[in-house]
C-alpha positions in Angstrom: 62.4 216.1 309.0 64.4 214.6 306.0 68.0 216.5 305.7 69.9 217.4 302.4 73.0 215.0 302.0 74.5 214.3 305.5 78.1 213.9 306.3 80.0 217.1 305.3 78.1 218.9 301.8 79.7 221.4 300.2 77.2 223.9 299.0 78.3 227.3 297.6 81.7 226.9 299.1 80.3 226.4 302.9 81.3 223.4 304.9 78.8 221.9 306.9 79.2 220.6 310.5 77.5 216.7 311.5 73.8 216.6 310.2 72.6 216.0 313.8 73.6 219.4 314.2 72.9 221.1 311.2 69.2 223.0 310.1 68.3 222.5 306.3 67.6 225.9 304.8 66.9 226.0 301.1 66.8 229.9 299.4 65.0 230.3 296.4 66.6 233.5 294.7 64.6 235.0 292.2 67.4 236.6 290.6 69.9 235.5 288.1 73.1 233.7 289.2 74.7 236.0 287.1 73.0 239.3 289.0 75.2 241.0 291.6 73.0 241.8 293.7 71.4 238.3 294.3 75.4 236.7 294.7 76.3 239.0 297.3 72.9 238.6 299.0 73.7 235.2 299.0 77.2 235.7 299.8 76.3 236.8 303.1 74.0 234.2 304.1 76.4 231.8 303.6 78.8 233.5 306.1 75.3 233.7 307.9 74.7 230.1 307.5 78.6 228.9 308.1 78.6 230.8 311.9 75.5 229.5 312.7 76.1 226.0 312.0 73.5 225.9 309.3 73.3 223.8 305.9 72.5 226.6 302.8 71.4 225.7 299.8 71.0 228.7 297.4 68.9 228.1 293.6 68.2 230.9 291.6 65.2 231.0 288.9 67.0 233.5 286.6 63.6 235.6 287.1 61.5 233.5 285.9 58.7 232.8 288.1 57.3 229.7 287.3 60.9 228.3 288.1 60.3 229.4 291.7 57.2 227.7 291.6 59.0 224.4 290.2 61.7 224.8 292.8 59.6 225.3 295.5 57.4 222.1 294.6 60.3 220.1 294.5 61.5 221.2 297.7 58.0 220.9 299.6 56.5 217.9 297.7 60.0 215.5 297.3 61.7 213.4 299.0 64.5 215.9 300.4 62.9 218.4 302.0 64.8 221.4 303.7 63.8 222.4 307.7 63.1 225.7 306.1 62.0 227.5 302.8 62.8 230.8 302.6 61.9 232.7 299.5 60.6 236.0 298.0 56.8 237.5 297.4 58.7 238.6 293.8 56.1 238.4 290.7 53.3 237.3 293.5 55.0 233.7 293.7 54.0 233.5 297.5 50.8 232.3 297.7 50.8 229.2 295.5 54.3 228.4 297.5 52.1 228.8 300.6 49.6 226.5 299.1 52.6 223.8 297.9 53.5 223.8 301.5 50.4 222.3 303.1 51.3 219.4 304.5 55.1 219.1 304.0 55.8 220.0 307.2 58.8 222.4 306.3 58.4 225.6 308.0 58.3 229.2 305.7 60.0 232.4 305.6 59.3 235.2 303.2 62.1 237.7 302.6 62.6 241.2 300.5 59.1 241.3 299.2 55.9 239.9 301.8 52.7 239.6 300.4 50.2 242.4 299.6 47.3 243.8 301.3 45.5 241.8 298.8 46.9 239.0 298.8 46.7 238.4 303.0 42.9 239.1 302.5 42.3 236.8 300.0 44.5 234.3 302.8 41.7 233.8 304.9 42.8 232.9 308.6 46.5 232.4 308.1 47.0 230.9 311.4 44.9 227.8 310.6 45.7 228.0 306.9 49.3 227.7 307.3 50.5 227.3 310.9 54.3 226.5 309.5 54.8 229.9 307.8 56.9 231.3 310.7 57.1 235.0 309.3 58.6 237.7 306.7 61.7 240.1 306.7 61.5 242.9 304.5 63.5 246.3 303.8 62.1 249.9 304.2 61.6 250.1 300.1 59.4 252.8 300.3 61.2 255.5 302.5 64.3 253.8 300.1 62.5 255.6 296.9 61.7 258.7 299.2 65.2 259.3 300.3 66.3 258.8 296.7 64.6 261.7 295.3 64.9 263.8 298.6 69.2 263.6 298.2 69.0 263.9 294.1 67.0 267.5 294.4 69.0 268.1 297.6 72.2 267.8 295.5 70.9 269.4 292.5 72.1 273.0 291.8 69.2 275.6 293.1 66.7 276.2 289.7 65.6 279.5 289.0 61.8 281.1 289.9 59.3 280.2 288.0 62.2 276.8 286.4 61.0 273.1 286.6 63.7 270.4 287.1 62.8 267.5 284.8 62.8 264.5 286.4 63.1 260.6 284.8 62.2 257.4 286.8 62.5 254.0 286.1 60.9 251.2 288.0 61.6 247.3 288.2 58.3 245.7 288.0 54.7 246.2 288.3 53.9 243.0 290.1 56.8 243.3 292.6 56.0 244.4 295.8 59.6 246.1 296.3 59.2 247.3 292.8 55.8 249.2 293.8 56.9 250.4 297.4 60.6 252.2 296.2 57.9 254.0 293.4 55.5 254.9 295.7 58.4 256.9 297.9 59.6 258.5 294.9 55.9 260.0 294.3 56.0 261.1 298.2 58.8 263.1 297.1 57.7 264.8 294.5 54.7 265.8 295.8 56.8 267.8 298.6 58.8 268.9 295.6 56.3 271.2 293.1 59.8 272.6 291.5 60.5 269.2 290.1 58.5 268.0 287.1 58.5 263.8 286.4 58.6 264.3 282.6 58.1 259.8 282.2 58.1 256.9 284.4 58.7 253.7 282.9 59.2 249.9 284.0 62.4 248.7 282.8 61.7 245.3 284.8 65.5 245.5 286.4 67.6 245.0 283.0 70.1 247.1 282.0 69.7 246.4 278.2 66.3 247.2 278.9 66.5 250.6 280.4 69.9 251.4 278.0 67.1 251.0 275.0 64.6 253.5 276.8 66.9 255.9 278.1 68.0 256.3 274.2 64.5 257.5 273.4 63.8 259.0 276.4 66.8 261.5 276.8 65.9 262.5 272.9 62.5 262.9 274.1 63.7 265.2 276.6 67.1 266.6 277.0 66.9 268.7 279.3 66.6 266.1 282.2 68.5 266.6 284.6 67.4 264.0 287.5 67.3 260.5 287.0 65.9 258.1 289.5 66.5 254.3 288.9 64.9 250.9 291.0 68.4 249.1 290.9 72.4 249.2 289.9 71.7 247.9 286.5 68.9 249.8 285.6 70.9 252.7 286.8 73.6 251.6 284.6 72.0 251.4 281.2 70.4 255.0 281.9 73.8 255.9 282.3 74.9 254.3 279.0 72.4 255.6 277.1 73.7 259.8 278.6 76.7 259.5 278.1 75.6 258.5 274.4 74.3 261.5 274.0 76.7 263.5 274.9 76.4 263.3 278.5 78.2 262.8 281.7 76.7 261.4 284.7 77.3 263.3 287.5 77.5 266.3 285.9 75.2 267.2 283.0 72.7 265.0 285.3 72.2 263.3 289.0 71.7 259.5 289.1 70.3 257.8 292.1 69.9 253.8 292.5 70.1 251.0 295.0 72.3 248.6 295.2 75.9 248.2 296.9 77.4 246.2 293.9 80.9 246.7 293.6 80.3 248.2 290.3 77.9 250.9 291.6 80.2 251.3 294.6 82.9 252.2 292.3 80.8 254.4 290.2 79.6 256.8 293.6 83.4 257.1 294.3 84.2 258.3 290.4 80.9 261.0 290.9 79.4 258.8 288.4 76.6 258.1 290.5 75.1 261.3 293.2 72.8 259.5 295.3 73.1 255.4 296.0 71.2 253.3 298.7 72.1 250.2 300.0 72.2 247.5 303.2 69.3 244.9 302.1 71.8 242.4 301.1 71.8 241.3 304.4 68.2 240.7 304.8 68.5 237.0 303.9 71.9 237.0 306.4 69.7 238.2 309.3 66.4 235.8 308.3 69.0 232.9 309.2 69.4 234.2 312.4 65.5 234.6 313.6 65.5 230.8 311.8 68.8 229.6 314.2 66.5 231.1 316.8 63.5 229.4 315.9 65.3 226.2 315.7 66.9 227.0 319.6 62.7 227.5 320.6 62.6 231.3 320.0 59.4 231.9 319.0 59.5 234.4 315.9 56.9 236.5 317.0 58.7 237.7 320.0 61.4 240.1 319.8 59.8 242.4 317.1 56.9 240.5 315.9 56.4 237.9 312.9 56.1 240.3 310.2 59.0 243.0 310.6 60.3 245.8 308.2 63.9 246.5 309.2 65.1 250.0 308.1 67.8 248.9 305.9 68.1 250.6 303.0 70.0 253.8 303.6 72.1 256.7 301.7 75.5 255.4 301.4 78.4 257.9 301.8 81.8 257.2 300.0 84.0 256.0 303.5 81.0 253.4 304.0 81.5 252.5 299.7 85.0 251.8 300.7 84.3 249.6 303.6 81.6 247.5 301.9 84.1 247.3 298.8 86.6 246.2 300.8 83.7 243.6 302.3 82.6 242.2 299.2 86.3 241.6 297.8 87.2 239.3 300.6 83.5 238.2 301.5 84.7 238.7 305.0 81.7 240.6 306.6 83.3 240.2 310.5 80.3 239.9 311.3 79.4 237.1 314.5 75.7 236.1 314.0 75.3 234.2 317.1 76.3 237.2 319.4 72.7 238.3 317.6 70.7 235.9 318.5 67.6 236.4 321.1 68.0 233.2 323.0 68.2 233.7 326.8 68.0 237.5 326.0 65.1 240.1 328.1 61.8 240.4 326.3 62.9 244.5 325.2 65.8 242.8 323.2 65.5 243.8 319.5 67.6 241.9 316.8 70.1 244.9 315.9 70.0 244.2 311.7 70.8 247.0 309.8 74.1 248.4 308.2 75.3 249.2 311.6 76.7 245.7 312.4 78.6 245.5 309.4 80.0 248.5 310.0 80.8 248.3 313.4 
């Protein structure tokens, strides 16, 4: 395979080891490289990708779609092409990447979002289709927008008989598997929850200006809500905006719940700002490089835990474990040692221990 620049490359403030050495592994974020949540996720792989002796390259497509697509033709099609491609199923993007790849000979990892049921059946045989797509890491998104909902009423003051609590929820995006599984959680919820009443659900495709506009209309609409339920930090943010607008104060008047360990929403679960915040799949991309280290050492992916693995890290985060990953995130020192994880040499009933655990240890 053809390497990125040999010699020593400096990429995101990593230094690479001698190119014999090093695996090419080129991320395509779909995020902005302005979004905390896609820096810090990248943050981590590249202390991932510095103890494991492997060469990072990070672009991000600003959430536009088609620049994945353009990325990922580049990558697959020109003349430097990475070992590995590891990308996102965001906006459905994975299946013309798939087909990009035929022939490149660089091998495939999907991350955060794997493709839907509908999109594998349309696949065909993906065996024979695409024998270099090694496998897919994603995060428990659904139980994520269950245990949301489950902590907000938890933490919400007892309503009288006969009393509804009004409810708001705002999603990411419609054609984002992540985006679809945290909603469909959410609805779990309520229906185990006949005392709360979801007064509006809208998509506020993971912008803060966005949601900050239809929070405005929406808490005119209806002010007695009292539980709001957001996809991500920012979204969560410009709901937040918008109440105390109106006269409101987070954490008080109302309950807010998001995902997301920025240091921003961090902060705001320490000030009561925010009730309820889930967090831990920044890592995902951090522990993909590890199965990929392992692929590289002959570890097939498929064994440990299967090719296709949901690793239950999003989880409530309390405010001692908002003070550690603060502290994390300042000094980008995670203390973690990624190649004490790997499978190599290890008994078939090893399991790759990736969750919030191991940073926390």
């Amino acid at each position: 395979m053809l390497k990125f620049l040999c010699g020593v490359l400096l990429t995101l403030g990593s230094v690479l080891g001698p190119c014999a050495q090093a695996a090419s592994v080129l991320f395509l974020s779909p995020g902005t490289s302005t979004e905390t949540f896609w820096l810090s996720y990248s943050q981590f792989m590249q202390a991932a990708a510095r103890d494991l002796g492997m060469d990072l390259q990070v672009l991000y497509s600003e959430r536009e779609p088609e620049t994945t697509i353009k990325q990922a033709r580049e990558a697959l099609q020109g003349p430097n092409r990475p070992d590995y491609l590891v990308f996102a199923n965001e906006q459905y993007v994975a299946p013309e990447i798939l087909r990009l790849s035929e022939g490149s000979g660089v091998k495939l990892f999907i991350v955060n979002s794997a493709l839907s049921a509908d999109q594998l059946a349309l696949l065909g045989n993906r065996e024979e289709k695409y024998p270099n797509w090694l496998g897919s890491l994603v995060p428990n998104d659904e139980e994520g927008g269950y245990l949301m909902l489950k902590e907000l009423i938890r933490l919400h003051p007892p309503v009288a008989p006969g009393q509804k609590l009004e409810l708001l929820a705002f999603a990411g995006l419609k054609i984002t598997p992540a985006s679809q599984l945290r909603e469909k959680g959410m609805m779990r919820a309520l229906r185990e929850h006949p005392e709360v009443h979801l007064r509006q659900l809208v998509y506020g495709a993971w912008s803060r200006q966005r949601v900050h506009e239809q929070a405005t209309l929406l808490f005119k609409r209806y002010p007695k809500t009292s539980l709001i339920w957001t996809a991500n930090d920012e979204m969560a943010f410009g709901a937040m905006q918008a109440y105390e607008e109106a006269g409101g104060t987070p954490g008080k008047g109302a309950l807010f719940g998001t995902v997301n360990t920025s240091p921003a929403a961090l902060q705001a679960l320490l000030d009561g700002r925010l009730s309820v915040l889930l967090g831990g799949h920044f890592s995902l991309g951090g522990w993909a490089l590890v199965q990929l280290y392992d692929y590289d050492q002959g570890v097939h992916v498929e064994r440990y835990g299967g090719r296709d693995r949901q690793v239950p890290l999003l989880q409530l985060i309390d405010r001692e474990q908002a003070r550690r990953l603060l502290a994390m995130g300042a000094t980008q020192n995670y203390g973690v040692n990624f190649r004490s994880l790997s499978a190599k040499d290890r008994p078939l009933s090893y399991r790759y221990p990736f969750s919030l655990q191991t940073l926390m240890h």
